[in-house]
ROMAR-5652 format. One line per field, with one value per residue (C-alpha): z, y, x; residue in three letters; residue number from 1. Coordinates in Angstrom, 2 decimals. Layout:
N
c3 = [Z;...] .
c2 = [Y;...] .
c1 = [X;...] .
residu = [Ala;...] .
num = [NUM;...] .
% end
This chain:
184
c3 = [123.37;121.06;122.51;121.76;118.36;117.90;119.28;117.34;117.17;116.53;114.06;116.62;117.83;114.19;113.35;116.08;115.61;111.64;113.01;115.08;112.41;109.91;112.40;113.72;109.66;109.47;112.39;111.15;107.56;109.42;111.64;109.32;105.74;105.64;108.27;107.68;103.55;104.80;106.93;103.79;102.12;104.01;104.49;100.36;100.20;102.91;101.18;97.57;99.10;101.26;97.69;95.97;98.50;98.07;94.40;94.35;96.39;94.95;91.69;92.80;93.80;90.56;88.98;91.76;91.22;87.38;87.48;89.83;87.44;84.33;86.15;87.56;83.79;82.81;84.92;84.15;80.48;80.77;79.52;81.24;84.97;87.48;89.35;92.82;95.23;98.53;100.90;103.64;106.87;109.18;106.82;109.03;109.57;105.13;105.03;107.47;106.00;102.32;104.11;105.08;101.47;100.47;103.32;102.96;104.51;105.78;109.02;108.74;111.19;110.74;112.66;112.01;112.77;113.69;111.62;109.73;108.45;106.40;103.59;104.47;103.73;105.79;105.82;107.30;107.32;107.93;108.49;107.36;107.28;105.78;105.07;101.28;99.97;97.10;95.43;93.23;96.06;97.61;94.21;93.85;97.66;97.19;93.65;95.35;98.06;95.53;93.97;97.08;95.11;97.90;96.78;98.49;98.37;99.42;100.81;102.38;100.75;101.59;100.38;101.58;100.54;103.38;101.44;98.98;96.07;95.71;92.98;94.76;98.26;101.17;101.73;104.11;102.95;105.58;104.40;104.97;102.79;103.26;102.38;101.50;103.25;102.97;106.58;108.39] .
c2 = [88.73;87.23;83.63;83.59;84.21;81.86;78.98;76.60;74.43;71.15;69.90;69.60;73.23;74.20;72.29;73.87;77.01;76.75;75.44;78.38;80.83;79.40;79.82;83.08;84.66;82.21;83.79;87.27;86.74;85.19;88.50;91.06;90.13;87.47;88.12;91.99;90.56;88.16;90.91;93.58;90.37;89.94;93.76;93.92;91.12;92.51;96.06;94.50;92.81;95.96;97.84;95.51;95.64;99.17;99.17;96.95;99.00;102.22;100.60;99.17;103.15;104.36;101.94;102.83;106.69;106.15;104.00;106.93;109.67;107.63;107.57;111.59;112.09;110.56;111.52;115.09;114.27;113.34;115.99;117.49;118.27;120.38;118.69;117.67;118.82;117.80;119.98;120.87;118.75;119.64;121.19;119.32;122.72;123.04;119.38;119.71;123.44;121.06;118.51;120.39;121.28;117.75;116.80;119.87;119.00;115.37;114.51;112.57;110.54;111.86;110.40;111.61;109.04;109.21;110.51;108.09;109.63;107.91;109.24;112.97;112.31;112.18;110.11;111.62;109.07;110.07;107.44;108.86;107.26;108.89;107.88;109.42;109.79;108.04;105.96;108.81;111.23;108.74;108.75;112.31;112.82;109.99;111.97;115.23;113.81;112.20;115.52;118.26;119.06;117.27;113.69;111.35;107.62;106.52;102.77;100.71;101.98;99.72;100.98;99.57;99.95;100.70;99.32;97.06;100.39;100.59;103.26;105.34;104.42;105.52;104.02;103.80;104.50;103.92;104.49;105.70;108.75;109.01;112.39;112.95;116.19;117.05;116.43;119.00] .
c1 = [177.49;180.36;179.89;175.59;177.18;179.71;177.34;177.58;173.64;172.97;170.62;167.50;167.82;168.35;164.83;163.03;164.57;163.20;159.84;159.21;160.33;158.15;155.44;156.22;155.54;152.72;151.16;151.93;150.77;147.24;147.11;148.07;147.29;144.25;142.43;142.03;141.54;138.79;137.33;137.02;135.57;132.82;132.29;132.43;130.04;127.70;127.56;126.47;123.56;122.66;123.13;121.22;118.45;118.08;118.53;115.24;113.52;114.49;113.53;110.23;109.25;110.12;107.56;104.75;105.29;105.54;102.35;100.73;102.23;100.32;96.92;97.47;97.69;94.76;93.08;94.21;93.41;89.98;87.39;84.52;83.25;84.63;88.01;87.65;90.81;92.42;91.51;93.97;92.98;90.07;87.58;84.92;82.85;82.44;81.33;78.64;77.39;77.70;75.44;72.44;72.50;72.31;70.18;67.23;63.98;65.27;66.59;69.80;72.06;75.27;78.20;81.74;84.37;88.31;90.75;93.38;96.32;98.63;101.60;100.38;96.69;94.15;90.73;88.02;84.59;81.09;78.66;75.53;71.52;68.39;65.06;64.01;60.16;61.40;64.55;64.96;65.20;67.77;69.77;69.70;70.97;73.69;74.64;75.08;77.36;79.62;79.56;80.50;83.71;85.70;87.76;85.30;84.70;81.24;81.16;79.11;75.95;72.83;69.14;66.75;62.61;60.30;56.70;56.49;56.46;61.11;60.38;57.91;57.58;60.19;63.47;66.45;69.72;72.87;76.77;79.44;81.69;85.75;86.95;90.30;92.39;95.76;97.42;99.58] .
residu = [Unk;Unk;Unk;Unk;Unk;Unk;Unk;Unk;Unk;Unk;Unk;Unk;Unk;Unk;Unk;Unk;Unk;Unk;Unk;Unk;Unk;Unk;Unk;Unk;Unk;Unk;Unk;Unk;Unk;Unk;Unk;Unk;Unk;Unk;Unk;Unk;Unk;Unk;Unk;Unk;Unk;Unk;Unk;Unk;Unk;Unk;Unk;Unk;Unk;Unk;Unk;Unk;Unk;Unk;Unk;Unk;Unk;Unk;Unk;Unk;Unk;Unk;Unk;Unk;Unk;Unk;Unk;Unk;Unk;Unk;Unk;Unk;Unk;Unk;Unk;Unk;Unk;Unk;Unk;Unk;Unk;Unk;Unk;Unk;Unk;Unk;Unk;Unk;Unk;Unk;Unk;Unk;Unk;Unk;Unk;Unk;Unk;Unk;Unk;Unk;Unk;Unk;Unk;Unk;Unk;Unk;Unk;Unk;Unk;Unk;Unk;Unk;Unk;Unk;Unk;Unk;Unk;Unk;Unk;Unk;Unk;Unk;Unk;Unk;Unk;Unk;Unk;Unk;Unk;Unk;Unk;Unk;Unk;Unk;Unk;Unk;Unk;Unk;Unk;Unk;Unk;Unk;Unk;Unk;Unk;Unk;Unk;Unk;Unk;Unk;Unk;Unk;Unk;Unk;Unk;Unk;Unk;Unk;Unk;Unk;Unk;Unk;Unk;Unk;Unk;Unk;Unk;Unk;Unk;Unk;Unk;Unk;Unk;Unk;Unk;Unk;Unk;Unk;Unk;Unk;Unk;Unk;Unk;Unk] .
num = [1;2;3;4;5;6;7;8;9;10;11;12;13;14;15;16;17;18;19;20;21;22;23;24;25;26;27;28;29;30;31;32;33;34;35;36;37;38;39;40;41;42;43;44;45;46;47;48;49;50;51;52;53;54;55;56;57;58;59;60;61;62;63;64;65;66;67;68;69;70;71;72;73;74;75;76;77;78;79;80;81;82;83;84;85;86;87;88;89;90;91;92;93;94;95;96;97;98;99;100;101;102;103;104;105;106;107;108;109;110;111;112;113;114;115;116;117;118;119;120;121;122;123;124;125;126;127;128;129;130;131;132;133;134;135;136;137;138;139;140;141;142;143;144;145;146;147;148;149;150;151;152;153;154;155;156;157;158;159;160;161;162;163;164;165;166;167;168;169;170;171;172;173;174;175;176;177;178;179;180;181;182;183;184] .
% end
């Protein structure tokens, strides 16, 4: 072991002896201090823009439920008339006992469609058509079934006169009513 030590190297071997130091701690600075550095970069980096992504979105909710809060207060505000409700889901049976209310003496097609359920509330739409004596009778039919007590939309509406008489002769009124339930 005493003569490795004693060995006396010549100026070549001491070159390449430097060279491959140098690049030995080169290679372990590159393995063990920027490439785990340059790794938490990009994981830092990545992160933000994740964060910031949900920051946006987080902050675009706040604005939709503070514009929805606004209107629910308004709306909550406003004077007069009875408030309509959500229902809870399937109150199919009290519609149709409300409809031959609505519908006394007439006739109507009736034709309840699928359910859509979307953000826990459900959309249940009757397509409905009726022939009335009159366009009053029609307006007073289509005013009671906006008025059930029941959030409804009524779309699709078409009237239609029968004779050449709109206010007093007979005439056909087809639509369509979405009523609003609370899903399960």
């Amino acid at each position: 072991m005493n003569n490795i030590l004693r060995y006396s190297f010549s100026k070549r071997q001491k070159a390449l002896l430097l060279a491959l130091a140098v690049a030995a701690v080169a290679a372990v600075y590159v393995v063990f201090v920027q490439l785990p550095v340059s790794r938490t970069l990009e994981d830092s980096s990545r992160r933000s823009a994740e964060l910031s992504q949900s920051l946006e979105e987080a902050r675009a909710a706040e604005a939709e439920y503070l514009e929805m809060k606004l209107k629910l207060e308004e709306i909550l505000s406003q004077p007069g008339g009875p408030k309509t409700f959500l229902p809870d889901y399937d109150n199919l049976g009290e519609l149709m006992t409300a409809f031959d209310g609505i519908f006394r003496g007439l006739t109507p097609e009736l034709r309840a469609d699928s359910v859509k359920t979307e953000n826990g509330i459900a959309e249940r739409s009757v397509s409905f058509g009726f022939t009335a004596e009159s366009f009053f009778e029609a307006e007073r039919i289509l005013r009671e079934l906006s008025d059930t007590g029941f959030r409804s939309q009524i779309r699709d509406l078409s009237v239609s006169a029968l004779t050449d008489d709109v206010c007093g002769g007979e005439v056909k009124v087809t639509g369509s009513i979405v009523f609003y339930e609370l899903a399960e």
